[in-house]
C-alpha positions in Angstrom: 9.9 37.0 44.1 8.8 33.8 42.5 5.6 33.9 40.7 2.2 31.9 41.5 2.4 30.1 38.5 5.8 28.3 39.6 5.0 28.1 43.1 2.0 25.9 42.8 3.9 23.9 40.5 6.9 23.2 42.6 5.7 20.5 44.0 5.5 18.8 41.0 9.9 19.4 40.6 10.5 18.3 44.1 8.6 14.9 43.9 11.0 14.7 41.0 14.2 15.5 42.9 12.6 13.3 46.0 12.9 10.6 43.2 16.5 11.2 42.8 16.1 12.9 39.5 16.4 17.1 38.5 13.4 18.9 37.0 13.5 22.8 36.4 11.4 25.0 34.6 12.6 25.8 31.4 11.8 27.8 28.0 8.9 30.7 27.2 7.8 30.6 31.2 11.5 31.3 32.5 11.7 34.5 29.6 8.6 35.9 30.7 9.3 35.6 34.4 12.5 37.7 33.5 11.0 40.3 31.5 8.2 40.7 34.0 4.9 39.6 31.4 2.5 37.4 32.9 3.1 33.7 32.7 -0.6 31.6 31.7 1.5 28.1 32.3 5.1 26.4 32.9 7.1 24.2 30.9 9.2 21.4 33.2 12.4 19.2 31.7 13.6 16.5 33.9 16.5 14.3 33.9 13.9 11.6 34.5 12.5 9.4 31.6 8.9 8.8 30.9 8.2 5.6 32.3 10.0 7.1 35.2 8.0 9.4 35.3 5.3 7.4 35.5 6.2 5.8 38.6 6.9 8.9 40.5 3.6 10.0 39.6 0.5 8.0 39.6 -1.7 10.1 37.1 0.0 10.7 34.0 -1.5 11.1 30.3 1.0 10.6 27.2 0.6 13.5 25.1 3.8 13.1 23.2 5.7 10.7 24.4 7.7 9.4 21.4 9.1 13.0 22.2 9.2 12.7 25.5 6.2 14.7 26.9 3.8 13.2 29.8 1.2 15.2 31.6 1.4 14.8 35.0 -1.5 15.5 37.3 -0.7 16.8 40.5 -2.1 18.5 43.3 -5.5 19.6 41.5 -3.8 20.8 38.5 -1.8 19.6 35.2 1.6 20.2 34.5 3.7 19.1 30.7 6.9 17.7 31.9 9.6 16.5 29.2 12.6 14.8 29.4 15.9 16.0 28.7 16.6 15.6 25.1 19.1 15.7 21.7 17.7 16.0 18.4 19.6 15.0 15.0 18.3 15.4 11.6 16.2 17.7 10.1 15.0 16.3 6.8 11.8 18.4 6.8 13.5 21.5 8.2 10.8 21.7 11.0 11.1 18.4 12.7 13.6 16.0 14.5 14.2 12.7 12.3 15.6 11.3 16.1 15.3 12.5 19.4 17.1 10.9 22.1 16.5 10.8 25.7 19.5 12.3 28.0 20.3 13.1 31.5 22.3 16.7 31.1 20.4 19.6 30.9 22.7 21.9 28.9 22.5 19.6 26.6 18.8 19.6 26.3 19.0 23.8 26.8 22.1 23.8 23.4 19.0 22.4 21.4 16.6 25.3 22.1 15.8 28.2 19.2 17.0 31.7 21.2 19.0 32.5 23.9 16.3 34.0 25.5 14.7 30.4 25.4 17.2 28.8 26.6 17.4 28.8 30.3 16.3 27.0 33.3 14.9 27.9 36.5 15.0 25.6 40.2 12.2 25.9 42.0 13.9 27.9 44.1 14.1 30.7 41.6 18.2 30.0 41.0 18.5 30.7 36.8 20.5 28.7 35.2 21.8 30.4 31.7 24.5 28.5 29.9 23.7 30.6 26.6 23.6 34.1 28.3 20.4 34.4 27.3 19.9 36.9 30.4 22.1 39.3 28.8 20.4 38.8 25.6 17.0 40.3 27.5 19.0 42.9 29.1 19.9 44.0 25.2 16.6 43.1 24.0 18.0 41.1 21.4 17.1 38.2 19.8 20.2 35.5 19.0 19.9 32.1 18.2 21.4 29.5 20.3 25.1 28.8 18.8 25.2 28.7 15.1 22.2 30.7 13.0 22.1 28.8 10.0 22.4 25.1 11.6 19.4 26.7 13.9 17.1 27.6 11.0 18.4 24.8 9.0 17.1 22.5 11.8 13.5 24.3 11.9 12.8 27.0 9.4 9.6 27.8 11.4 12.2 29.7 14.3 12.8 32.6 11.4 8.7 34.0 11.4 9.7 32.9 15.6 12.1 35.3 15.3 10.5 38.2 13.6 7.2 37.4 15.6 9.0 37.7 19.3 10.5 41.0 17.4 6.8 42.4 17.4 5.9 40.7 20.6 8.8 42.0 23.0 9.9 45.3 20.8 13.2 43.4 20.7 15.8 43.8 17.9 17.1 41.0 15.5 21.1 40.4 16.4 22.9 41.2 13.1 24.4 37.8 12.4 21.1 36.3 12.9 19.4 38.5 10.6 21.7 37.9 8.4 20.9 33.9 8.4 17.8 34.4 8.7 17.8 36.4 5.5 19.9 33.7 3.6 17.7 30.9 4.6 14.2 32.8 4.4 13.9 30.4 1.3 13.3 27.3 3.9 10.0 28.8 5.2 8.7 26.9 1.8 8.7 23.5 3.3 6.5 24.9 6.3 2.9 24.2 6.0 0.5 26.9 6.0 -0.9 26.2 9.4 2.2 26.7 11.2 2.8 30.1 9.3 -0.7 30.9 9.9 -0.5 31.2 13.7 3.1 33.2 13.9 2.3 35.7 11.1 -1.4 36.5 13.3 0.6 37.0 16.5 3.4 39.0 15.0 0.4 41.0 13.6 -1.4 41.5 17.1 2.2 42.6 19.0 3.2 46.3 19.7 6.1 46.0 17.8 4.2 44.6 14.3 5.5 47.9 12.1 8.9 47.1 12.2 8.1 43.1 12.0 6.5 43.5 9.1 8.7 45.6 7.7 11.5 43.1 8.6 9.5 40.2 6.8 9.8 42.4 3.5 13.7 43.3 4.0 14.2 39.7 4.8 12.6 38.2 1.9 10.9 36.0 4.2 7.3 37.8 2.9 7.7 36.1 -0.7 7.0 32.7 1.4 4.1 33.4 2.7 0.9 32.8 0.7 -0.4 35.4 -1.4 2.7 37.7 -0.7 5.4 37.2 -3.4 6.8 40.2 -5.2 4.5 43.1 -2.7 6.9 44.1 -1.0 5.9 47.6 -1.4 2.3 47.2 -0.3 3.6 45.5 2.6 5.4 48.6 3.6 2.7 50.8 3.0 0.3 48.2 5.0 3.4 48.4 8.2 2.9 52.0 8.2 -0.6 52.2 8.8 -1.0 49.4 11.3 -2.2 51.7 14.4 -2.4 49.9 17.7 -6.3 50.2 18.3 -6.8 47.6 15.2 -7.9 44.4 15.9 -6.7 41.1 14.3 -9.7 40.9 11.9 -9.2 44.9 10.7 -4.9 44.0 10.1 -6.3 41.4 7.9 -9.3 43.8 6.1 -6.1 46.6 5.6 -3.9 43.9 4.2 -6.5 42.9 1.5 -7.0 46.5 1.0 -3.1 47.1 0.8 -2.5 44.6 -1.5 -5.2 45.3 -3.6 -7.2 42.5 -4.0 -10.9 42.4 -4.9 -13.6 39.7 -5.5 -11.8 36.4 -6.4 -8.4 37.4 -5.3 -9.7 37.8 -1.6 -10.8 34.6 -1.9 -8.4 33.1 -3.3 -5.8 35.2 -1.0 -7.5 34.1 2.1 -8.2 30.4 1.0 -4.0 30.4 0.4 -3.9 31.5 4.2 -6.2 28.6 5.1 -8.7 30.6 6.9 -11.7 29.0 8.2 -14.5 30.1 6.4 -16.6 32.1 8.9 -13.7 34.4 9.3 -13.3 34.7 5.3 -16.8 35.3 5.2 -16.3 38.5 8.0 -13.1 40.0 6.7 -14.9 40.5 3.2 -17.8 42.1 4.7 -15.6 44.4 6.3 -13.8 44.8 3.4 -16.8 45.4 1.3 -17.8 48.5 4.1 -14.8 49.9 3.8 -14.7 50.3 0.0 -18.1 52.0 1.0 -16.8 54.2 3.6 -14.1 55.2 1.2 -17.2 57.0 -0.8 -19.6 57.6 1.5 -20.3 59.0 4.8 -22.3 56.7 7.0 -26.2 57.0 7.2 -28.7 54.9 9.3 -29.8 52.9 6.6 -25.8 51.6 5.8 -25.5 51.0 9.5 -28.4 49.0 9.6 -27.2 47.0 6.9 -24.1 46.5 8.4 -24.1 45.9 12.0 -22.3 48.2 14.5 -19.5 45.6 15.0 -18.9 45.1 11.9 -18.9 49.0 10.8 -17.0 50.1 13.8 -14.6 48.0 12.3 -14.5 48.9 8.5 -14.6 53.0 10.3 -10.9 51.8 12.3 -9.5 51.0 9.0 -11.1 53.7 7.3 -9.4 55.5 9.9 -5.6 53.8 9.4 -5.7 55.3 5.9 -7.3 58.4 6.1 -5.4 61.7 8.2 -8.7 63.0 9.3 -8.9 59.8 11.5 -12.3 57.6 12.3 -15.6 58.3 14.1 -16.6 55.1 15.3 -18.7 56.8 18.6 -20.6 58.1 15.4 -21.4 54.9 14.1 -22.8 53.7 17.5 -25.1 57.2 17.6 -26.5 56.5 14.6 -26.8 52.3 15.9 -28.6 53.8 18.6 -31.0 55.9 16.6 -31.9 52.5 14.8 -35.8 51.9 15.9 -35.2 48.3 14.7 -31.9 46.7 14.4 -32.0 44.0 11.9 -35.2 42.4 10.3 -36.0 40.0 12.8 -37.2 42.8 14.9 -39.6 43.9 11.8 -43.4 43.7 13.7 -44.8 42.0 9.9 -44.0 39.3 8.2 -43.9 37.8 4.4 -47.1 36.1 5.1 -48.5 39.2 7.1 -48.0 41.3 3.7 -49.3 38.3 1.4 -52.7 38.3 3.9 -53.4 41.7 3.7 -52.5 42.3 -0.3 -54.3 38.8 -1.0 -51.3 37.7 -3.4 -49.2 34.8 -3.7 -45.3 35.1 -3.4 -42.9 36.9 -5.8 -40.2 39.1 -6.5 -43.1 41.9 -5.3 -43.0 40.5 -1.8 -38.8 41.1 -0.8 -39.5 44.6 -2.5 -42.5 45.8 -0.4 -40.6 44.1 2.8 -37.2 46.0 1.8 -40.1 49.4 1.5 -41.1 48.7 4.8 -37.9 47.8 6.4 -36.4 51.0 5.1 -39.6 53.5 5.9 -39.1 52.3 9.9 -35.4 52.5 9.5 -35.8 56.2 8.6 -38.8 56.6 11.4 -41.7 57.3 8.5 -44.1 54.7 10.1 -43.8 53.3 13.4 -42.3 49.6 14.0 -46.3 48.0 15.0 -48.0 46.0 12.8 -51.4 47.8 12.8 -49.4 50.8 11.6 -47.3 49.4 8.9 -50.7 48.0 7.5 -52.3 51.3 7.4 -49.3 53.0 5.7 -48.6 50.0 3.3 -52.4 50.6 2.2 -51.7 54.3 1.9 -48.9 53.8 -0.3 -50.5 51.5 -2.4 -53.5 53.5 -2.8 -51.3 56.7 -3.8 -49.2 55.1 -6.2 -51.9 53.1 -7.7 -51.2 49.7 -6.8 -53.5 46.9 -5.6 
């Protein structure tokens, strides 16, 4: 049975054959539909070149055309077709230096990374797999297309590929491929951060990420990656405690906290990684709670000071590293106690407390508010203004103050 995701494009392939041209789907789409995962979009190769392309089809966008990608909008929706292609030289080791246009499709498929990749479907459902890349699914392996090294010669990026479908699918690494991939794991230098960036968070977020991560150590693929050179054993210990209820933003809080890195060295560590800064900003907050948690049980006041998202998450890797587990429905009790949940909710304000103790602003004025703050935190005067100003007045009067 042929998906929904190729049947409303199949259209767009038999326009192309009506033309007198072949079109197939090819790559990631074609894998999927064979493992049985769901498929967001399709990938389409034709033997047709772009400016044929663009009089088959009267709305077209070029979105890579120098490489011979158009986007072709058809029948309410819009669909990447490429022409069949060769590629020759590699000088960056992640890019073509020339791609040229060609009509035969196994020649376009003898290009691709895996043999898994590297098959074709008609819109009829017929496979085409010159590369045995069926068989390769049916072994869960993973096995470059022809020779290993000239594959990760061409584009060093397909070795973190490799190890990140490993997490993805639960597949294994073919020996020989390993084996390159190992040799050549020196080549990931000349990829830019960017590009690392997004394979090394995927491989994180797969089922299989222990053994991925273990593989990037035993590789020696890991002493390419920023921040990561000679911790190999902390990247061990972080593979054996990545449970699958952590999110991406806990992996990276239990990978600072693996590798042992504190004040500068996160920043610096996540700077190396290219992370925008709101996220660098959250994964050391969480970081910073779960140094806390390490030493202290949670009490309304830390929660408060936290957040519950935010402390539900430092409690998950809390949990990762401790055998008695985490509490997080605890956390949200104690959230739920909260009367107020963050200041804004406070019924006073500075100028409130300046009014009523007729003095101009200082470092008196965050003091009193943190008093106040913390006395409705822990339920000793009620959250209304009239209320707070009667027990502020007490409190001054008993301690003196005026």
């Amino acid at each position: 049975m042929i998906p929904n995701p190729f049947k409303e494009a199949a259209p767009v392939l038999e326009v192309i054959e009506n033309a007198g041209f072949e079109a197939y789907f090819v790559g990631g789409s074609v894998r999927d539909h064979l493992l049985g995962r769901s498929i967001a979009d399709v990938d389409i190769a034709t033997s047709a070149l772009p400016e044929e392309l663009k009089r088959i089809f009267s709305k077209t966008v070029d979105v890579g055309i120098e490489h011979g990608t158009i986007l072709v909008h058809h029948g309410g929706n819009h669909y990447e077709v490429t022409t069949f292609r060769s590629e020759a030289g590699y000088s960056d080791f992640r890019r073509p230096d020339t791609v040229s246009f060609i009509r035969s499709l196994n020649e376009d498929l003898q290009r691709r990374d895996f043999t898994m990749n590297a098959m074709a479907m008609a819109k009829d459902g017929h496979i085409i797999d010159p590369f045995a890349g069926r068989d390769a699914i049916d072994q869960k392996i993973i096995v470059t297309v022809g020779n290993p090294d000239e594959r990760f010669g061409e584009d060093a990026l397909r070795m973190l590929r490799a190890v990140r479908f490993q997490a993805q699918l639960s597949f294994s690494i073919e020996q020989q491929t390993f084996e390159s991939l190992a040799a050549h794991s020196h080549l990931l230098q000349n990829i830019a951060v960017e590009r690392k960036l997004v394979e090394f968070e995927k491989l994180l977020q797969g089922p299989g990420r222990q053994e991925a991560v273990m593989l990037l150590a035993k590789s020696g693929m890991s002493e390419y990656l920023p921040g990561m050179k000679g911790k190999n054993g902390q990247l061990m210990s972080f593979s054996s405690h990545l449970t699958p209820e952590l999110e991406l933003a806990e992996l990276w809080v239990l990978l600072l906290f693996e590798l042992g890195l504190s004040g500068k060295g996160i920043d610096g560590f996540l700077r190396g990684w290219k992370l925008p800064v709101q996220k660098i900003k959250k994964y050391k907050q969480i970081h910073s709670l779960l140094l806390y948690r390490l030493e202290n049980q949670w009490s309304l006041e830390s929660v408060y000071k936290a957040g519950l998202d935010d402390a539900i998450s430092a409690e998950k890797v809390y949990g990762t590293l401790r055998e008695h587990g985490s509490n997080p429905e605890g956390i949200t009790l104690l959230y739920d106690m909260l009367p107020i949940q963050n200041r804004q909710q406070l019924a006073v304000s500075g100028n409130d407390v300046m009014t009523w103790m007729e003095k101009q602003p200082g470092p008196w004025l965050r003091q009193t508010l943190d008093e106040i703050e913390r006395s409705v935190i822990y339920g000793k005067v009620p959250n209304e203004k009239e209320q707070i100003k009667e027990w502020l007045n007490a409190s001054n009067q008993k301690s003196g103050k005026n």
